[in-house]
N, C-alpha and C positions, 0 to 999 in steps of 0.2 A: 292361754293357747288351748287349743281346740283339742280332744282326745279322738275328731271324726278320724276315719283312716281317708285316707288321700284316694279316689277315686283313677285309674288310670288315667280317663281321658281327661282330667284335670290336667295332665302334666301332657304340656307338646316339646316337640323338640323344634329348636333352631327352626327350621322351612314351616311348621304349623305355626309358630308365633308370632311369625313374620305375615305368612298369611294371615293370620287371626286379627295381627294389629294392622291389615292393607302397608305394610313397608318391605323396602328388600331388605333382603338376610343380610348386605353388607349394613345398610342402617342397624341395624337391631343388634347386630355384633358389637357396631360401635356405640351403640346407645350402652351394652352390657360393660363395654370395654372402660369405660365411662361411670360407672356402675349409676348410669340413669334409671336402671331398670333392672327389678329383683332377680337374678337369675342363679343356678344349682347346676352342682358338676355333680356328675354320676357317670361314673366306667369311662372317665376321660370324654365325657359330652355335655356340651351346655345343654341345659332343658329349663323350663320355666313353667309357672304354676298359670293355671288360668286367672286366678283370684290376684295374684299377682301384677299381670298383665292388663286387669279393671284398674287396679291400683292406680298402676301408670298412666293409664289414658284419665283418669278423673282427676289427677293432677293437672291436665292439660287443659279442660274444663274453663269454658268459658262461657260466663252467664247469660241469658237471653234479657231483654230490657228488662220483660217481667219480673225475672228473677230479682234482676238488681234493685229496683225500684222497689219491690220487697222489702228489700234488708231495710232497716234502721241503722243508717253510715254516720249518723252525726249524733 
């Protein structure tokens, strides 16, 4: 783990994450509810890291031909 300090606008709360990942805040609540997606309570408020939030969406990731055709599968 990293000793960087945590940049403010690293961390958005609930409506910036939602923004950030284009979903509504009821999705993203249930994605946390779910614990699909990394998320942090501070002074009784969910918030979530930006790096976090990559995380999630690259799990979703879906390869382009190129890509696949790439890989060595067999």
């Amino acid at each position: 783990m990293s000793n960087k300090p945590i940049m403010h606008n690293e961390i958005l709360i609930i409506q910036e994450a939602a923004e950030y990942l284009r979903i509504s805040v009821t999705t993203l609540r249930r994605y946390a509810y779910e614990r699909r997606v990394t998320h942090y309570k501070l002074k009784g408020k969910v918030v979530f890291r930006k790096a976090d939030l990559e995380k999630f969406l690259d799990t979703r990731k879906i390869e382009s031909f190129e890509e696949f055709k790439g890989r060595n599968v067999l």
